[in-house]
MDAnalysis code that builds the backbone (N, CA, C; Angstrom):
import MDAnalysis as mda
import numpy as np

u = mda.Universe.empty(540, n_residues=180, atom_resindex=np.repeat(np.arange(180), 3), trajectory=True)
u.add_TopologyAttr("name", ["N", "CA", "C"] * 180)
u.add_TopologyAttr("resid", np.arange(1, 181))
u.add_TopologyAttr("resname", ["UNK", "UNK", "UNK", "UNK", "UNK", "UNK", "UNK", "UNK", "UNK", "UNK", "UNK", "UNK", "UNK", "UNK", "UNK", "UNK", "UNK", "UNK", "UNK", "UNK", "UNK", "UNK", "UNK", "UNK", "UNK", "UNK", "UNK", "UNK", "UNK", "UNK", "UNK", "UNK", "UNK", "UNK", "UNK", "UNK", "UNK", "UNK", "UNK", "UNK", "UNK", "UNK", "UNK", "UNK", "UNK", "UNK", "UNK", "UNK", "UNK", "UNK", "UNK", "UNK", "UNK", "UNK", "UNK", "UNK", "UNK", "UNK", "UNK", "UNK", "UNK", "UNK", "UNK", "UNK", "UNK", "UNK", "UNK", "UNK", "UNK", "UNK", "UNK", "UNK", "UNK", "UNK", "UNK", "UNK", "UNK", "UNK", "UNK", "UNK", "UNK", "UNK", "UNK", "UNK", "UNK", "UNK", "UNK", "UNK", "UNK", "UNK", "UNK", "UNK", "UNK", "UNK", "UNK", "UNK", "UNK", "UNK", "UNK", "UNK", "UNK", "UNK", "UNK", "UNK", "UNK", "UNK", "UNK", "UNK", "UNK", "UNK", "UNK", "UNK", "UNK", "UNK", "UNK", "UNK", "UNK", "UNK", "UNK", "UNK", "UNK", "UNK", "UNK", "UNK", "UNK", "UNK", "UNK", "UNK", "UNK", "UNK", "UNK", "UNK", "UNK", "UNK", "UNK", "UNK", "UNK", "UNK", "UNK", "UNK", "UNK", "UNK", "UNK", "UNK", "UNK", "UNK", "UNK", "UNK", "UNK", "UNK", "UNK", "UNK", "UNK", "UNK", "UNK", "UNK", "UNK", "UNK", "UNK", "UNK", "UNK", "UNK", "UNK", "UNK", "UNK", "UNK", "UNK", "UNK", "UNK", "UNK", "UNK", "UNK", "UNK", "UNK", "UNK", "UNK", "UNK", "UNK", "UNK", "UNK"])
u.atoms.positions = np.array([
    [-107.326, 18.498, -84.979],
    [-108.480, 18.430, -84.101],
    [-108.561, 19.748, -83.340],
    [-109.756, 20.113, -83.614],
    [-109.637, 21.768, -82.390],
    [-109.734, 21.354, -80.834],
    [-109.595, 22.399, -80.800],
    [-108.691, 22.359, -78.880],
    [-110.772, 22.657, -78.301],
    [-110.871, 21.711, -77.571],
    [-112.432, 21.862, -76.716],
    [-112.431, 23.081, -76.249],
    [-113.594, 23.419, -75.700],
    [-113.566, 24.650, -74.746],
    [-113.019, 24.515, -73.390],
    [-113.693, 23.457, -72.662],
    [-113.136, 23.254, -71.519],
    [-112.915, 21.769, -71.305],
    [-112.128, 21.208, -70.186],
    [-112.161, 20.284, -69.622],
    [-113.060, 19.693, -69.179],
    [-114.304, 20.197, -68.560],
    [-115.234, 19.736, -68.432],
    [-116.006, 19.461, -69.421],
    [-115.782, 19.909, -70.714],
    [-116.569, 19.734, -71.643],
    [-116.620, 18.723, -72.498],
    [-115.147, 18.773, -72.308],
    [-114.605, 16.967, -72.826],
    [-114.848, 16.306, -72.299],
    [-115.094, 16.184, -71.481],
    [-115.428, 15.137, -70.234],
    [-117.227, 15.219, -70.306],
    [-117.577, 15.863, -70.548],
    [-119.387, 15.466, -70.917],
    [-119.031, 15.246, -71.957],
    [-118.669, 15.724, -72.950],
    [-118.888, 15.313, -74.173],
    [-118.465, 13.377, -74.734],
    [-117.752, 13.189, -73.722],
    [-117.300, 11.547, -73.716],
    [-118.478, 10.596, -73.169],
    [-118.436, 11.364, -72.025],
    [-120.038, 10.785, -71.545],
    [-121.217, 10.852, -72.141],
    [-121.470, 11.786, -73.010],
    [-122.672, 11.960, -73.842],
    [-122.698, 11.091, -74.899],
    [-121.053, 11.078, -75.532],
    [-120.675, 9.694, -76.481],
    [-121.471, 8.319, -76.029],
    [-120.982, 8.258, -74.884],
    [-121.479, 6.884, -74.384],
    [-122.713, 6.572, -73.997],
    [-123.455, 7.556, -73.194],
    [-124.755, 7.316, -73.482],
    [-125.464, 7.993, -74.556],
    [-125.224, 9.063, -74.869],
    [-126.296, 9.212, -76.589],
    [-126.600, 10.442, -76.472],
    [-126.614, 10.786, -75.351],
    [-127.293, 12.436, -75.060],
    [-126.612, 13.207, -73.946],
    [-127.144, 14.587, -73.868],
    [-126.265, 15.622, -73.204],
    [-127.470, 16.490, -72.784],
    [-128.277, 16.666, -71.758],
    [-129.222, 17.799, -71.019],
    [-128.484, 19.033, -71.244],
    [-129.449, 19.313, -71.415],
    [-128.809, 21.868, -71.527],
    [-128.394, 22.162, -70.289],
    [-128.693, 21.622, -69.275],
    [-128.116, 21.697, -68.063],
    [-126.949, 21.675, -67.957],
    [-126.490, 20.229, -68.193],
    [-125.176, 19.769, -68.154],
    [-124.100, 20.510, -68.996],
    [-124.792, 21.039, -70.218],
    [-124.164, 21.442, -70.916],
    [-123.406, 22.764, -70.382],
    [-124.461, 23.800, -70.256],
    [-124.164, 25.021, -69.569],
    [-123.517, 24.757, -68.079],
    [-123.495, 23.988, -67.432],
    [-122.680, 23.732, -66.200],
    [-121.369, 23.600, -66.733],
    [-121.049, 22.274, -67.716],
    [-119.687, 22.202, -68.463],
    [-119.163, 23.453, -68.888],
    [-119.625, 24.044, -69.843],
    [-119.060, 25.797, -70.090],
    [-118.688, 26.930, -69.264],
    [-119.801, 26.430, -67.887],
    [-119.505, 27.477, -66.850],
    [-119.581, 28.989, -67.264],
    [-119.325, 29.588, -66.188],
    [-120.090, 31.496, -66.356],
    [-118.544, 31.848, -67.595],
    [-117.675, 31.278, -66.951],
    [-116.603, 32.204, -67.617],
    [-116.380, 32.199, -68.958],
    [-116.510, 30.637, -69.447],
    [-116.333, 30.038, -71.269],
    [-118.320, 30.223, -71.717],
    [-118.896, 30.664, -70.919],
    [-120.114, 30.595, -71.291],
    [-120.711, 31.847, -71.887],
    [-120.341, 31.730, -73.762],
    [-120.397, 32.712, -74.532],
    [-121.274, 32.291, -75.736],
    [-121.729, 33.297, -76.775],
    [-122.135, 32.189, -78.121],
    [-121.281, 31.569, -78.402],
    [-120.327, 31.963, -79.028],
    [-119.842, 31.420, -79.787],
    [-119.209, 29.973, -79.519],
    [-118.919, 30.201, -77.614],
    [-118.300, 28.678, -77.179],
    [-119.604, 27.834, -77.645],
    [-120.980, 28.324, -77.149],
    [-121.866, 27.359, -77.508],
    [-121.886, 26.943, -78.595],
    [-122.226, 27.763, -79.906],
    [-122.072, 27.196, -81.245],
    [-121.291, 25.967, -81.522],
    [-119.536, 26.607, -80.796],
    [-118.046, 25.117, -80.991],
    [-119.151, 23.935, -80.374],
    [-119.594, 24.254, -79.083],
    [-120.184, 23.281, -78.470],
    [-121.107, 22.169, -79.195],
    [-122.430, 23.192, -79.635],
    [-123.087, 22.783, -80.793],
    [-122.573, 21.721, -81.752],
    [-121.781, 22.759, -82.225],
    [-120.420, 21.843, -83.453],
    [-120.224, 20.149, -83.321],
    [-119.672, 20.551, -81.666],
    [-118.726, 18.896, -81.453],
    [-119.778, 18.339, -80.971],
    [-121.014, 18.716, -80.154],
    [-121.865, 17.325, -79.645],
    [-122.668, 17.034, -81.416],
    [-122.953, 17.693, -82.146],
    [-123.413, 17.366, -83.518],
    [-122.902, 16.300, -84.137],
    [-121.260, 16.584, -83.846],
    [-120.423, 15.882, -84.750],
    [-120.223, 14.814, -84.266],
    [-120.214, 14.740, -82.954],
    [-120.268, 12.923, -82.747],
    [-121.886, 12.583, -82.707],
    [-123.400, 13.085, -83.173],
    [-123.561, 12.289, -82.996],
    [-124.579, 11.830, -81.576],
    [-124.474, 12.937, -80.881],
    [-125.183, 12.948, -79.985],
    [-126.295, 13.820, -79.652],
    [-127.194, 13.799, -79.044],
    [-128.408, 14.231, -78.824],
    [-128.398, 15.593, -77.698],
    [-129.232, 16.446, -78.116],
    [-129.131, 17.179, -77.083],
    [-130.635, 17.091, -76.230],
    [-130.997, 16.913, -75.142],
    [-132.316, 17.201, -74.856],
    [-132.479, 17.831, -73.437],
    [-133.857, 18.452, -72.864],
    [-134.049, 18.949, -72.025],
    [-133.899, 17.951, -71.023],
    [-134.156, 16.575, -70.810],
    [-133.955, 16.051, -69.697],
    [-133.723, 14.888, -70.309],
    [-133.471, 13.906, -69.001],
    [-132.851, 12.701, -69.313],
    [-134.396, 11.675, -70.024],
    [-135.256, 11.731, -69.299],
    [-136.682, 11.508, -69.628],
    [-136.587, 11.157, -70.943],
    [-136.614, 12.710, -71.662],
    [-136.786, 13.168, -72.895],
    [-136.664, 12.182, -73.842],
    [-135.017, 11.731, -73.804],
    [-133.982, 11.133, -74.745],
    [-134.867, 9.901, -74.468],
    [-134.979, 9.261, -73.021],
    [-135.948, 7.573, -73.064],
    [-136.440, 7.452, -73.893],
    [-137.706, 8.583, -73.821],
    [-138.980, 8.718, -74.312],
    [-138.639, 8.220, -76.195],
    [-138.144, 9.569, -76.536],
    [-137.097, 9.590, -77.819],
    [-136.828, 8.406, -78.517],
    [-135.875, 7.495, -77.609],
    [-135.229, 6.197, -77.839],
    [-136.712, 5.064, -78.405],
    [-137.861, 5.084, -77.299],
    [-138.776, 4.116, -77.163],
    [-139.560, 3.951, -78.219],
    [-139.730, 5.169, -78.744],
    [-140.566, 6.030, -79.954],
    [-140.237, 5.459, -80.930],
    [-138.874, 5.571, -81.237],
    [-137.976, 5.459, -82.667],
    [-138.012, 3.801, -82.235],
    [-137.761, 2.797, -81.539],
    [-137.887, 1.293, -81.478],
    [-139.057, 0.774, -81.500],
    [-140.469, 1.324, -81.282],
    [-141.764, 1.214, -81.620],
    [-141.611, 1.346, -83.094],
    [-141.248, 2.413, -83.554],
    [-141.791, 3.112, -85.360],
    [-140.701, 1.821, -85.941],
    [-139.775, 2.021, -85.724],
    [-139.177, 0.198, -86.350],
    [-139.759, -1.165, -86.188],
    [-140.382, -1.263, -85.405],
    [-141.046, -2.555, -85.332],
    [-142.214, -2.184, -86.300],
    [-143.322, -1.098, -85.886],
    [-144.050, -1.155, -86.774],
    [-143.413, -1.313, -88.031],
    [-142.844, -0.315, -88.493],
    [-142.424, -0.385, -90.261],
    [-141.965, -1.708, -90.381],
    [-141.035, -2.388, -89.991],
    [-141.172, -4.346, -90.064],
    [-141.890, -4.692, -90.334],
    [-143.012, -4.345, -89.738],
    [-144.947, -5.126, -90.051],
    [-145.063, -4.958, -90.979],
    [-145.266, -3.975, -91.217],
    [-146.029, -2.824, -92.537],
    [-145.072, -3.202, -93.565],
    [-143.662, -3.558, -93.726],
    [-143.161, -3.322, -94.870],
    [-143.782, -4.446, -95.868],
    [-144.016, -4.091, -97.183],
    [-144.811, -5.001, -97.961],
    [-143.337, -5.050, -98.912],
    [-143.174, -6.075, -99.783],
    [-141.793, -6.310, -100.258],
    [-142.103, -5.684, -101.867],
    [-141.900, -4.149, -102.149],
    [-142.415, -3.560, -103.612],
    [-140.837, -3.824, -105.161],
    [-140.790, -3.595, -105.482],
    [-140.331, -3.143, -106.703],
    [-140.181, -2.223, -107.109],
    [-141.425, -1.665, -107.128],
    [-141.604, -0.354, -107.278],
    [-140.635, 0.913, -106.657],
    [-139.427, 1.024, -107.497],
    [-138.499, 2.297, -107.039],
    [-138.562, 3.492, -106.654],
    [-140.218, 4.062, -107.139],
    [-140.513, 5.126, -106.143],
    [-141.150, 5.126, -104.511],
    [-141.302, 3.743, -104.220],
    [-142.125, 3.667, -103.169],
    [-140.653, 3.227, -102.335],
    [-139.600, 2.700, -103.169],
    [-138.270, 2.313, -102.172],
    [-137.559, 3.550, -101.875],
    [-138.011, 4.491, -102.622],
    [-136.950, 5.613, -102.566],
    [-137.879, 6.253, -101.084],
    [-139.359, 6.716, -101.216],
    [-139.912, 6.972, -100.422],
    [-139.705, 6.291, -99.088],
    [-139.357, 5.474, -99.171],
    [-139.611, 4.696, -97.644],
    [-138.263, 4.808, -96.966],
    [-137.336, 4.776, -98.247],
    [-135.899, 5.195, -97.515],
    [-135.734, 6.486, -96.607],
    [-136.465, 7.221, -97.704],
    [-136.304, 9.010, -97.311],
    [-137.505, 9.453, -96.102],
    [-138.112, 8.446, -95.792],
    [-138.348, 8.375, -94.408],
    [-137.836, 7.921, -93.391],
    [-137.174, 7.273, -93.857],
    [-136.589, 6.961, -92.573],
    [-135.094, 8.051, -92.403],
    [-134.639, 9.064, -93.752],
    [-133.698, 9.563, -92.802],
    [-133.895, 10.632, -91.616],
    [-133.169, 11.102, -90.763],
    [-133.688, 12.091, -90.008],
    [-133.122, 13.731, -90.421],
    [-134.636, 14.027, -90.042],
    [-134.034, 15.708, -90.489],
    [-133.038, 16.294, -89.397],
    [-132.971, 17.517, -90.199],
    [-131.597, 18.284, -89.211],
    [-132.676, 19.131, -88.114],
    [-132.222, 19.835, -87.225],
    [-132.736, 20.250, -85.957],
    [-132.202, 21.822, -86.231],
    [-133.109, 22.460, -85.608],
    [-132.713, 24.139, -86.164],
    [-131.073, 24.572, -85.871],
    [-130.823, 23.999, -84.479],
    [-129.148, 24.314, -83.889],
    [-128.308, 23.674, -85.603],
    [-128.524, 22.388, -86.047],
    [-127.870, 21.520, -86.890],
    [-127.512, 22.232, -88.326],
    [-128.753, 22.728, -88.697],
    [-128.828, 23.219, -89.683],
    [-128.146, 24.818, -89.502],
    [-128.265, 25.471, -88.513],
    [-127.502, 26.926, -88.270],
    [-126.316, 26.473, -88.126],
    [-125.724, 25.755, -87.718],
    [-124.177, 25.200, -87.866],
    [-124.013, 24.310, -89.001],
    [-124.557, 23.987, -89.801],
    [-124.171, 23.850, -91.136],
    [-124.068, 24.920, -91.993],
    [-125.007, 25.901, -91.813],
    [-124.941, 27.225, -92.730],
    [-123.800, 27.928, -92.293],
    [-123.362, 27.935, -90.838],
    [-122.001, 28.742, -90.508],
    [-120.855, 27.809, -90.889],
    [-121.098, 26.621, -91.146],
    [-119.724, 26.131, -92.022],
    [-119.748, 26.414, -93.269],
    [-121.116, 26.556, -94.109],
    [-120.734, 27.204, -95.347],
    [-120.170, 28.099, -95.553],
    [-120.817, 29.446, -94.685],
    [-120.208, 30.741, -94.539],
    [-118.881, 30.875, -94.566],
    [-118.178, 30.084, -93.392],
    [-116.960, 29.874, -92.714],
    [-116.056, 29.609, -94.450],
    [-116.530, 28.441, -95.327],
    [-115.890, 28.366, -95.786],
    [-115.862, 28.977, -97.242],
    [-117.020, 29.809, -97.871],
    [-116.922, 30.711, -98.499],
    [-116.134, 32.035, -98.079],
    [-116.310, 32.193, -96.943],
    [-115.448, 33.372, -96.783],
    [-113.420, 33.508, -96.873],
    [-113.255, 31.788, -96.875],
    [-112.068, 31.144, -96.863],
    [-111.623, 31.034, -98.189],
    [-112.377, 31.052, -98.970],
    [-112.241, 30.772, -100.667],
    [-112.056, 32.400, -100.963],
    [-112.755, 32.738, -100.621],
    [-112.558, 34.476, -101.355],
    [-111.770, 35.608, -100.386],
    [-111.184, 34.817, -99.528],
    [-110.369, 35.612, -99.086],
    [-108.966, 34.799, -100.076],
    [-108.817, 33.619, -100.020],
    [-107.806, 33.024, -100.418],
    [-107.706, 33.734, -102.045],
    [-108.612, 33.763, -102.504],
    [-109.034, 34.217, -104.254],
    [-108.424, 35.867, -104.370],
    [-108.524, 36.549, -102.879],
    [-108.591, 38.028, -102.851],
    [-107.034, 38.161, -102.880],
    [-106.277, 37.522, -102.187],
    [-105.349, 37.641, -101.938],
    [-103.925, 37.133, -103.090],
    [-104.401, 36.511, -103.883],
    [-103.929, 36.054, -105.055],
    [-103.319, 37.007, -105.905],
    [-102.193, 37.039, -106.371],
    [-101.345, 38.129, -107.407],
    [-102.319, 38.154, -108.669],
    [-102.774, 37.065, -109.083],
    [-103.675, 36.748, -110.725],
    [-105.002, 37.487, -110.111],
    [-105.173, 37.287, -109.088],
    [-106.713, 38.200, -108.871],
    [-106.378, 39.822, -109.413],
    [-105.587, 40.076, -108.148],
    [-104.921, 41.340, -108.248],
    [-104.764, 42.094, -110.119],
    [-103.848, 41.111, -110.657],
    [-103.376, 41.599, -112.033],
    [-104.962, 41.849, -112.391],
    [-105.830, 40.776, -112.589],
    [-107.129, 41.060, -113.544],
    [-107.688, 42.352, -112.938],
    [-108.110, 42.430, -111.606],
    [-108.691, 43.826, -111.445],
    [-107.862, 45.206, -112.400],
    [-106.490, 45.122, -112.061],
    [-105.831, 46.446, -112.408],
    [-106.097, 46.433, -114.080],
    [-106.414, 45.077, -114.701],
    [-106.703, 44.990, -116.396],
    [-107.507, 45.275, -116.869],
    [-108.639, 45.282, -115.884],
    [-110.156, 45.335, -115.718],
    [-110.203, 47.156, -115.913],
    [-109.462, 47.326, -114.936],
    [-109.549, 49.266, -114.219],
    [-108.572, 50.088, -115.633],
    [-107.692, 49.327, -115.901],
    [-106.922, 50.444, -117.383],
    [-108.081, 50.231, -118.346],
    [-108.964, 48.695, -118.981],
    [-109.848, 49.203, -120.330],
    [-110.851, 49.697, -119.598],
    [-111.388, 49.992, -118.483],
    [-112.654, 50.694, -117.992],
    [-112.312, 52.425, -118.402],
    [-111.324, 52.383, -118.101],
    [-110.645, 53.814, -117.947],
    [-110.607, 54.511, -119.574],
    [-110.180, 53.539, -120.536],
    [-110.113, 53.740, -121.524],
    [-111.232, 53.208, -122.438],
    [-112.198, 53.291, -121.687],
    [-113.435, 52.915, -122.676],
    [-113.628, 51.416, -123.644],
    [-112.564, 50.771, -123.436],
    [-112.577, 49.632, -124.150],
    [-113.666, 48.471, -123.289],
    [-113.902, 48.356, -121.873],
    [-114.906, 47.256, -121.367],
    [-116.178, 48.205, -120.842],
    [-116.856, 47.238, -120.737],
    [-117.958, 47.847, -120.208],
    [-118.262, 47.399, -118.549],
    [-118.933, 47.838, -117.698],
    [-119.194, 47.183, -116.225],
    [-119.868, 45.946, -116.062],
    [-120.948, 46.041, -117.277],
    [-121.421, 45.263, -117.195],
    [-121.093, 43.605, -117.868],
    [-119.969, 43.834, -118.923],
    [-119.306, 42.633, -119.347],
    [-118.470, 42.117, -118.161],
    [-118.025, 42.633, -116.774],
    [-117.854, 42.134, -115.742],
    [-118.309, 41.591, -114.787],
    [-119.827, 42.437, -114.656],
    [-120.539, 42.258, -113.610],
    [-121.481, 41.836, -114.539],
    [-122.795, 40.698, -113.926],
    [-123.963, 40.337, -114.929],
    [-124.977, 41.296, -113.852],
    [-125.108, 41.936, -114.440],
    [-125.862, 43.565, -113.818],
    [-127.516, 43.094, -114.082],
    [-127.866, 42.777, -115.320],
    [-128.872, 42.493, -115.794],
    [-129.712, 41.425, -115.010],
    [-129.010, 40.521, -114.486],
    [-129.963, 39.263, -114.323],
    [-130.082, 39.746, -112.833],
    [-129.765, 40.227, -111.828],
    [-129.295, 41.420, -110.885],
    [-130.684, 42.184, -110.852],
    [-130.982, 43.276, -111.668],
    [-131.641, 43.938, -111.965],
    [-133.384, 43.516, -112.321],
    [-132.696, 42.061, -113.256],
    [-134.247, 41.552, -113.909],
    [-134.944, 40.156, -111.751],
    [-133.963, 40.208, -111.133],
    [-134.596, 39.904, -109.846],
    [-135.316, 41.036, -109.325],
    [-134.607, 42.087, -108.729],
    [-135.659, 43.172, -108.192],
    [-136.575, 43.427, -109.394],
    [-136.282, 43.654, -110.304],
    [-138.143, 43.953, -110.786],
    [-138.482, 43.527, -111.013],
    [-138.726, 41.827, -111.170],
    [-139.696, 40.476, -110.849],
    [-140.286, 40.981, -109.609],
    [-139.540, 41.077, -108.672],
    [-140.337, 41.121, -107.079],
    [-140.886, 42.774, -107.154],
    [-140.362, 43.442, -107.687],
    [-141.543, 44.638, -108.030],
    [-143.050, 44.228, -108.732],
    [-142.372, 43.760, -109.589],
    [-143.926, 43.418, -110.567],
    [-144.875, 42.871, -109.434],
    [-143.831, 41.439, -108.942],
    [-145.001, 40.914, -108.214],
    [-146.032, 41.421, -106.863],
    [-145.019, 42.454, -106.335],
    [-146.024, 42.894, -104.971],
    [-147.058, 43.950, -106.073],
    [-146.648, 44.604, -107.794],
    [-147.779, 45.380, -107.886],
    [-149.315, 44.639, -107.989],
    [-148.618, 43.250, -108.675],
    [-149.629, 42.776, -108.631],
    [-150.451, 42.366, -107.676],
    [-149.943, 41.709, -106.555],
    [-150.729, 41.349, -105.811],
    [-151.352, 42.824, -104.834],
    [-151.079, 43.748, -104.998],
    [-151.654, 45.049, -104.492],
    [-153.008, 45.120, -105.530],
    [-152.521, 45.087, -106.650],
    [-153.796, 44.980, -107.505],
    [-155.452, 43.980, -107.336],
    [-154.682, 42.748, -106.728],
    [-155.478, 42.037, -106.150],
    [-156.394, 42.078, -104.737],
    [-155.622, 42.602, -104.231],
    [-155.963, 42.999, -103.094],
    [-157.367, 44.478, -103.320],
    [-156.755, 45.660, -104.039],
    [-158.106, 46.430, -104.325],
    [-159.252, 45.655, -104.730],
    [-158.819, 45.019, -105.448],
    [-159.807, 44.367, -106.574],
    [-160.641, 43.465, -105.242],
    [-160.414, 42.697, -104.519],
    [-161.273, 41.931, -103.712],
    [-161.582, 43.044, -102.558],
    [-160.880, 44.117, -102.337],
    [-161.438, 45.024, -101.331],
    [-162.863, 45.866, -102.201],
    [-162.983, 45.590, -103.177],
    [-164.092, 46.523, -103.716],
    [-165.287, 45.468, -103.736],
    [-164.988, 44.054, -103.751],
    [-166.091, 43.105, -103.650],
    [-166.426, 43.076, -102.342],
])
C-alpha cells in the first residue's frame, strides 16, 4: 500500500469514503502549502479515484449529483420495456456505465506510462537484451543485416506520407473552393 501524502489526507480521504465526496477545498487544505505540489495532487487524484469517490466543487454539487442519478433510475424503471433484442440490451447497459472524468482518464494514461516505462526498462536491463543488440551491431558491421530487418522503417515512413498526401490534398481543396 503506498504511504499517503499526509495525515490529513488520510483522514479526508476516510471521510470522503464515507460520505462519497471530497470539495477542492478540502482537498487543498488536506495537502497544505508545504505537500501542495503536482505530483502530490495527481497521488491524491490516484487514491480519491481509487476508492471511488467523487470530487466536486461544493457540497451542493454532489446532492444535486446524487438526486439526478436517483431520478434517471426511476425513470429508466418506467421506460424499461422487457426486449430480447441483444443490441438494445447491450445499449442500455452501456448507458448506464459511467464515463471517466478528464483527472480519471489522465491518471489512467500515467499508469500506462508508469508501466510501460517499467517493462522496458526491465527489458533494457536484461543480459539477452544486451547479447541481441551486440549480434545485431557485429552483422550490421559486416553487412550481413540490414536496419531495416530490425526496425519496420517502412510502415514508419508509409504514416508520414499518408499525412503528407493528405494535407496536399486537402490544400488542393481548399484552392479549388477559393477560386469558386
Amino acid at each position: 500500500v503506498e504511504k499517503l501524502i499526509t495525515k490529513s489526507f488520510r483522514r479526508l480521504l476516510d471521510k470522503g469514503i464515507h460520505r462519497g465526496f471530497i470539495t477542492y477545498e478540502e482537498l487543498g487544505k488536506s495537502l497544505g502549502k508545504r505537500h501542495f505540489s503536482q505530483d502530490n495532487v495527481e497521488k491524491a487524484f490516484l487514491h480519491i479515484f481509487d476508492k471511488k469517490v467523487c470530487l466536486v466543487e461544493k457540497k451542493s454539487d454532489y446532492r444535486l449529483s446524487k438526486k439526478k442519478e436517483v431520478t434517471s433510475l426511476i425513470e429508466k424503471s418506467k421506460d424499461v420495456d422487457k426486449s430480447d433484442d441483444p443490441i438494445r440490451m447491450y445499449l442500455r447497459e452501456m448507458g448506464g456505465v459511467e464515463l471517466l472524468s478528464r483527472e480519471g482518464e489522465i491518471a489512467i494514461a500515467k499508469r500506462i506510462e508508469a508501466g510501460k516505462d517499467y517493462i522496458l526498462n526491465g527489458l533494457f536491463q536484461s543480459p539477452l537484451t544486451a547479447q541481441k543488440v551486440f549480434e545485431w551491431k557485429e552483422k550490421l558491421d559486416e553487412n550481413k543485416l540490414l536496419v531495416r530487418e530490425i526496425i519496420d522503417i517502412d510502415s514508419s515512413y508509409d504514416e508520414v506520407e499518408t499525412g503528407d498526401e493528405n494535407e496536399q490534398k486537402n490544400l488542393k481543396k481548399n484552392k479549388q473552393n477559393e477560386k469558386r
